[in-house]
C-alpha atoms as a printed R data frame, in Angstrom:
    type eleno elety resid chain resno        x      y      z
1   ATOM     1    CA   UNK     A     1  -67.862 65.284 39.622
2   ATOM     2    CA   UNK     A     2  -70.839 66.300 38.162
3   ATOM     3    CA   UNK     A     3  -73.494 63.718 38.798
4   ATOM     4    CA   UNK     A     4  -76.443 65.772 36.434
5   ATOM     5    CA   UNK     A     5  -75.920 63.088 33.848
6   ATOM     6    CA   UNK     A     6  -77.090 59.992 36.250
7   ATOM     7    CA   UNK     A     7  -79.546 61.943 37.612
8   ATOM     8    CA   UNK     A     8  -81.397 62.283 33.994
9   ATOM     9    CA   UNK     A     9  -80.814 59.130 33.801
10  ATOM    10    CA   UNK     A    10  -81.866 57.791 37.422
11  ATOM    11    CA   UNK     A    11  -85.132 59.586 37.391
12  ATOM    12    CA   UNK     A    12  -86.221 58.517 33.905
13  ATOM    13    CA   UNK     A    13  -89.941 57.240 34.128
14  ATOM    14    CA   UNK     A    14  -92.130 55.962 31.455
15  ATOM    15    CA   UNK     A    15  -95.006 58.167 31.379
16  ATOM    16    CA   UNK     A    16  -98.338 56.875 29.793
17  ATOM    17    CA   UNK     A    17 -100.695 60.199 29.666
18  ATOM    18    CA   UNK     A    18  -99.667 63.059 27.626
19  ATOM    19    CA   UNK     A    19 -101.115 66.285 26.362
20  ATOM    20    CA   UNK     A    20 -102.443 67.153 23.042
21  ATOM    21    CA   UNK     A    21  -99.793 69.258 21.669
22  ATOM    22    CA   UNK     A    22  -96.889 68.486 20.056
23  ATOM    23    CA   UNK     A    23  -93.660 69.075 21.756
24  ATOM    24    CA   UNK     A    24  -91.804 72.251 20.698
25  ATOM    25    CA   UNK     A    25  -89.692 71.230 16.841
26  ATOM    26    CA   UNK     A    26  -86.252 71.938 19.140
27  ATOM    27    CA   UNK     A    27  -86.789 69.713 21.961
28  ATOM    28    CA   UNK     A    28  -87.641 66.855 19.458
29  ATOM    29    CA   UNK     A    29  -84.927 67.424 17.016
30  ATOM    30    CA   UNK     A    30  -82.626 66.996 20.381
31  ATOM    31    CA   UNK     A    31  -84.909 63.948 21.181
32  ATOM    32    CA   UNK     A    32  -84.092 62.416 17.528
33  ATOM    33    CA   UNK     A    33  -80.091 63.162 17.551
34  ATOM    34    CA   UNK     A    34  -79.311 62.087 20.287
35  ATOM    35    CA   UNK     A    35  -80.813 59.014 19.170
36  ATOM    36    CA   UNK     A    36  -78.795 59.202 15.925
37  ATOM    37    CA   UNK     A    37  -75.788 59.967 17.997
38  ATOM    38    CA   UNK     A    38  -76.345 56.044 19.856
39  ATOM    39    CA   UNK     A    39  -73.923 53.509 19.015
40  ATOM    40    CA   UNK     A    40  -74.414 50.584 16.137
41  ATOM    41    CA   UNK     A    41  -72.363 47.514 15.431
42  ATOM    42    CA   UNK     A    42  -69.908 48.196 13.488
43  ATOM    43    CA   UNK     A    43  -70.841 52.146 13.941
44  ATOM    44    CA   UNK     A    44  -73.273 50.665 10.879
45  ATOM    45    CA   UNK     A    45  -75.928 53.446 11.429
46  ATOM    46    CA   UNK     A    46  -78.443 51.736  9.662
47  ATOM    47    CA   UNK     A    47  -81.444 52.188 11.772
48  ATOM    48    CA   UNK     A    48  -84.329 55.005 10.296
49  ATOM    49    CA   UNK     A    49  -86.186 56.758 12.490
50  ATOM    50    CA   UNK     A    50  -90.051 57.835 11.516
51  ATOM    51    CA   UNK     A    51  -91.208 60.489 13.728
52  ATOM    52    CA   UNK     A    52  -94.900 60.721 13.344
53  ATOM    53    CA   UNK     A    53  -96.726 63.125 14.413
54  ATOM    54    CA   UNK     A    54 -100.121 63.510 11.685
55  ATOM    55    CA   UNK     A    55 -103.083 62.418 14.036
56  ATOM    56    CA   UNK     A    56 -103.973 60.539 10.775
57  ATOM    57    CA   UNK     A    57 -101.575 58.379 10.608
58  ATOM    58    CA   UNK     A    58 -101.575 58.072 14.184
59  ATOM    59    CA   UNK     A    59 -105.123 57.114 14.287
60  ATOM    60    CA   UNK     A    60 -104.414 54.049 11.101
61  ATOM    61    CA   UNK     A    61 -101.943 52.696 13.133
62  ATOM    62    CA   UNK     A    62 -103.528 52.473 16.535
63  ATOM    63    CA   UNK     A    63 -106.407 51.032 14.253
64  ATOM    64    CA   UNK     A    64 -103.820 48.803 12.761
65  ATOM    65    CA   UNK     A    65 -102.665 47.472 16.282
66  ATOM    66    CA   UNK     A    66 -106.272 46.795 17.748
67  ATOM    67    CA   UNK     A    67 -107.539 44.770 15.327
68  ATOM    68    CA   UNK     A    68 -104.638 42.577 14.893
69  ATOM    69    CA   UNK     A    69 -104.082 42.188 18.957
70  ATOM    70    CA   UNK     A    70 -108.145 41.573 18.854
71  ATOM    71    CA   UNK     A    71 -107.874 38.244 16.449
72  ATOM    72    CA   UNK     A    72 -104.875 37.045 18.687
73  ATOM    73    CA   UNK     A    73 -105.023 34.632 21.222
74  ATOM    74    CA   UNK     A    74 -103.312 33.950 24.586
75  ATOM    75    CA   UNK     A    75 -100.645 31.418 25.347
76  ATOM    76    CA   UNK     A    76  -98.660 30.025 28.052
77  ATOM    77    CA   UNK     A    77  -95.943 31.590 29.386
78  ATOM    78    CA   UNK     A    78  -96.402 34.336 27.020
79  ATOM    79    CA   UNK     A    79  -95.188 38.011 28.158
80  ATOM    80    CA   UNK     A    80  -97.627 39.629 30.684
81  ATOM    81    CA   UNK     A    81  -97.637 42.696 28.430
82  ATOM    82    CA   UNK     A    82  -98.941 40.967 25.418
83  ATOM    83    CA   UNK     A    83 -101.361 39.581 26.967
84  ATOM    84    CA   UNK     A    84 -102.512 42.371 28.328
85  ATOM    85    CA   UNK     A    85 -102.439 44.253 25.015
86  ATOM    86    CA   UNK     A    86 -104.494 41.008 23.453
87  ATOM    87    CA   UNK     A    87 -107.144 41.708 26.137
88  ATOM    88    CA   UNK     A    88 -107.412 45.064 26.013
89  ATOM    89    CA   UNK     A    89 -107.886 44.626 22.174
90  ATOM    90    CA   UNK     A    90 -110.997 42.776 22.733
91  ATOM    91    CA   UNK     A    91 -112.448 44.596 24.173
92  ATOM    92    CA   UNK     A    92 -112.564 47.527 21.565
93  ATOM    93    CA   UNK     A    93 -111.482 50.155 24.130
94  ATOM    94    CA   UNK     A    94 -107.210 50.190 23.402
95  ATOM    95    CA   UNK     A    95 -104.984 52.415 22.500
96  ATOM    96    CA   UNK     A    96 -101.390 51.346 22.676
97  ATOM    97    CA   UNK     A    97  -99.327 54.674 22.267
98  ATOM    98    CA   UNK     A    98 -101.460 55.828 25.053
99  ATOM    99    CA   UNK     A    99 -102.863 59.087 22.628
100 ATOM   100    CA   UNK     A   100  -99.306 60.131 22.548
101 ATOM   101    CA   UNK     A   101  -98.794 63.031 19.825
102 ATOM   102    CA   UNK     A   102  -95.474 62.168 18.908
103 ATOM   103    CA   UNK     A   103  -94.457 58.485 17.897
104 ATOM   104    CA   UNK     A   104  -90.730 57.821 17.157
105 ATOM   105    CA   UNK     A   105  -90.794 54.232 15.344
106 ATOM   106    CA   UNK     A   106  -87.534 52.956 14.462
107 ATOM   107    CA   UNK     A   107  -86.690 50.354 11.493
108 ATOM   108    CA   UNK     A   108  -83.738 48.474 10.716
109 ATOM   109    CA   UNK     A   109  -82.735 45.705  8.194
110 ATOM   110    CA   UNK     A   110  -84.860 42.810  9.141
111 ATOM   111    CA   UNK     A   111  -81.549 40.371  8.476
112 ATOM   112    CA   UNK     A   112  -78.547 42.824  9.830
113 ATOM   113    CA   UNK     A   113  -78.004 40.637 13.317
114 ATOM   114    CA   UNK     A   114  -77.590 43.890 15.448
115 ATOM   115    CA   UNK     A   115  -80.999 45.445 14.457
116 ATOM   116    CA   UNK     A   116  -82.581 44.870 17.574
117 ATOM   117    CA   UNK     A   117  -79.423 46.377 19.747
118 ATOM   118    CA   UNK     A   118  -79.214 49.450 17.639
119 ATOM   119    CA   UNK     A   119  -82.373 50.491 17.914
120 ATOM   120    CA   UNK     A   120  -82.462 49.934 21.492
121 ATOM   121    CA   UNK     A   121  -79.354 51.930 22.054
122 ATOM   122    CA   UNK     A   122  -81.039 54.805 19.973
123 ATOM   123    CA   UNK     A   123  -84.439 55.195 21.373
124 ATOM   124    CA   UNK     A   124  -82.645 54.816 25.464
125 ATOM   125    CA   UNK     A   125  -80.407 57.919 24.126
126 ATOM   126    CA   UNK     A   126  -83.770 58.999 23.538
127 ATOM   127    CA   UNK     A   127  -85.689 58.598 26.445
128 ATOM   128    CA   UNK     A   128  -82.721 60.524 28.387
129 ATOM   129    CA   UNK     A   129  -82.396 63.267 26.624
130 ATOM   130    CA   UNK     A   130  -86.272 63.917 26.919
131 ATOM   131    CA   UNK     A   131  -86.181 63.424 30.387
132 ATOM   132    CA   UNK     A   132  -83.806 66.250 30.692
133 ATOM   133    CA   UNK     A   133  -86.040 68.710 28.352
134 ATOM   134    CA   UNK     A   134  -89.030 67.838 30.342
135 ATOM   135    CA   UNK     A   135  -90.815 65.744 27.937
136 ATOM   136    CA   UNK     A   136  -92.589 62.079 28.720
137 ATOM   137    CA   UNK     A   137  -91.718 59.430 26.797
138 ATOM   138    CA   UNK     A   138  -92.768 55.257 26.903
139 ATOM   139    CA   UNK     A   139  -91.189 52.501 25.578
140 ATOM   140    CA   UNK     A   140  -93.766 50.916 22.879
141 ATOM   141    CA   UNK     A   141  -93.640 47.215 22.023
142 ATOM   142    CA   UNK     A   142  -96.233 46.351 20.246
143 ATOM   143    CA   UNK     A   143  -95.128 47.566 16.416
144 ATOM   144    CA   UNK     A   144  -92.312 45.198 16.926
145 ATOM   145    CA   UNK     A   145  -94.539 42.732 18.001
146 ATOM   146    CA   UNK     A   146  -96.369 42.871 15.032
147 ATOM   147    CA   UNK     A   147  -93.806 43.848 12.626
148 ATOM   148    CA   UNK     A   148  -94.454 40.625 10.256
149 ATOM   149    CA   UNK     A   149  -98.384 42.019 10.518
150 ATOM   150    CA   UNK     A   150  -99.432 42.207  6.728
151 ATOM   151    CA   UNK     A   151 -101.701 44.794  7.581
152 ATOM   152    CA   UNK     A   152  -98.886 46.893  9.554
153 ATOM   153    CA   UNK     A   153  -96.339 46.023  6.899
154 ATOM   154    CA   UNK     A   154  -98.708 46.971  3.988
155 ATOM   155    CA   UNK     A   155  -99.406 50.777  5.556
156 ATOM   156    CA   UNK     A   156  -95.916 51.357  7.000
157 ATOM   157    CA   UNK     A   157  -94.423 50.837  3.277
158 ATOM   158    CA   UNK     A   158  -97.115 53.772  2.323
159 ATOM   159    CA   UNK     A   159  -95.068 55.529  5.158
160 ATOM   160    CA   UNK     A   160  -92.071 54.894  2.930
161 ATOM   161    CA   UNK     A   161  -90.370 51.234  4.695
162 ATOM   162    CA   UNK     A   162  -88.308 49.567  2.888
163 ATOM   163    CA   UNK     A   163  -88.858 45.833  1.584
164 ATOM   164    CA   UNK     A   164  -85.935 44.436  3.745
165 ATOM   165    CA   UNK     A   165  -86.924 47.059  7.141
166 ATOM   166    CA   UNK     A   166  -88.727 46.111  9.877
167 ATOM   167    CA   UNK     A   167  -90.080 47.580 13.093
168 ATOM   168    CA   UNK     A   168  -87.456 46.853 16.467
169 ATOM   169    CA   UNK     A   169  -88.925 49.388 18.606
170 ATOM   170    CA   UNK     A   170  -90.857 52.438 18.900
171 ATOM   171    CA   UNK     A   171  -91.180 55.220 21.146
172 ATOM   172    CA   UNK     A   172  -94.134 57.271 22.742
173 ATOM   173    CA   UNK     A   173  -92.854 61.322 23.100
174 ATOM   174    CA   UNK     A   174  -95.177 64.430 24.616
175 ATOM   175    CA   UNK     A   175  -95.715 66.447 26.933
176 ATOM   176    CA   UNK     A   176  -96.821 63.998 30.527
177 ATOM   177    CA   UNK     A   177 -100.436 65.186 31.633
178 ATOM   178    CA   UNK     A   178  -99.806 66.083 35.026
179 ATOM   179    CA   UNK     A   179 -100.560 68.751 37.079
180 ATOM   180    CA   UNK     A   180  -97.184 69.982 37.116
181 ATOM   181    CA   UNK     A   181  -96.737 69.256 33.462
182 ATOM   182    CA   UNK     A   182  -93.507 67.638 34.398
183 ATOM   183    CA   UNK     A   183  -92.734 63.887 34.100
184 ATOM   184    CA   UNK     A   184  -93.081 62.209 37.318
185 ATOM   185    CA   UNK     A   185  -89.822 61.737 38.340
186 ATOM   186    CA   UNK     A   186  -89.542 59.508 41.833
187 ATOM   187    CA   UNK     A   187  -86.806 56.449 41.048
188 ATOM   188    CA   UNK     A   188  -88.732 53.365 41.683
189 ATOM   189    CA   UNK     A   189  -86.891 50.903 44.209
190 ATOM   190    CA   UNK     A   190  -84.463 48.842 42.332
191 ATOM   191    CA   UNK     A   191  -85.897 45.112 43.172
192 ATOM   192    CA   UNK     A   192  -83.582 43.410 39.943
193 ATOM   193    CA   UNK     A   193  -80.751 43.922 37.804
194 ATOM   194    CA   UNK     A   194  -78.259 42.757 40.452
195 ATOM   195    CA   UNK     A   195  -74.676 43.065 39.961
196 ATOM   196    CA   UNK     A   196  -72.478 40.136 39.977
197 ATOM   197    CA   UNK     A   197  -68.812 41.463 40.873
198 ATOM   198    CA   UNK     A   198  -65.618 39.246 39.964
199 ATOM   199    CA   UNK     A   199  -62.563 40.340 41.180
């Protein structure tokens, strides 16, 4: 059997420094259908995908993102991440696509119950299928986490959203900064995500 397919798939790492260039318009059309080619409830295949690359727009959102993590504030038992982002924020210095030159930012119908699946199922078809070009990719969270943000709401409809679409997930893509300019690829120990067998 070949085992190619779980090995894409086992050494998938999020990578969080990326060069300046753009990754090559036929490895990210492969990045983007596969992620059209995930499965949707009721093979629905409502989800949009906006894959931005103008440093422009780049720029307003990351601008976007600081300012509204800056005016949040920390509560308990809130997810480690966020807080982290709302720190960060404060401090003036953060970017949260991590200068990535490619940002995939899917949208689905903010009422459609399987929005959030969808999308997930898209941008994981995604992250595999970069792997196995050689191109980074990270899982960003903090468009979703903002995606009733007036501010973010506001610009992304100048980006062409639609009144009933919102922001589920979104999706760093470049080339990793490394010396090797290869994603690092070591499988971290698995520690979770036990399996619970019934016979």
């Amino acid at each position: 059997m070949d085992n190619q397919v779980f090995e894409t798939i086992r050494t998938r790492r999020s990578t969080r420094s990326y060069k300046k260039e753009v990754p090559d318009k036929v490895q990210l059309d492969m990045v983007l259908e596969a992620g059209r080619y995930a499965p949707s409830g009721g093979n629905s295949q409502s989800a949009r995908f906006f894959c931005i690359t103008n440093t422009i727009v780049l720029d307003d959102l990351a601008e976007i993102v600081l300012k509204s993590f800056a005016e949040m504030e920390e509560t308990p038992g809130m997810y480690r991440s966020k807080v982290s982002s709302i720190r960060r924020a404060k401090t003036g210095n953060y970017r949260y696509d991590y200068h990535a030159p490619v940002l995939v930012v899917a949208v689905n119908d903010r009422d459609y119950g399987n929005s959030m699946a969808d999308c997930s199922c898209a941008l994981e078809n995604m992250m595999i299928m970069a792997n196995a070009l050689d191109l980074g990719t990270c899982w960003i969270n903090q468009l979703h986490w903002l995606t009733e943000d007036e501010a973010l709401l506001k610009y992304l409809k100048t980006l062409g959203l639609k009144d009933n679409e919102r922001v589920f997930a979104s999706l760093a893509v470049g080339y990793p900064e490394t010396e090797s300019g290869l994603p690092v690829r070591e499988p971290l120990p698995r520690t979770g995500n036990a399996i619970v067998n019934i016979d």
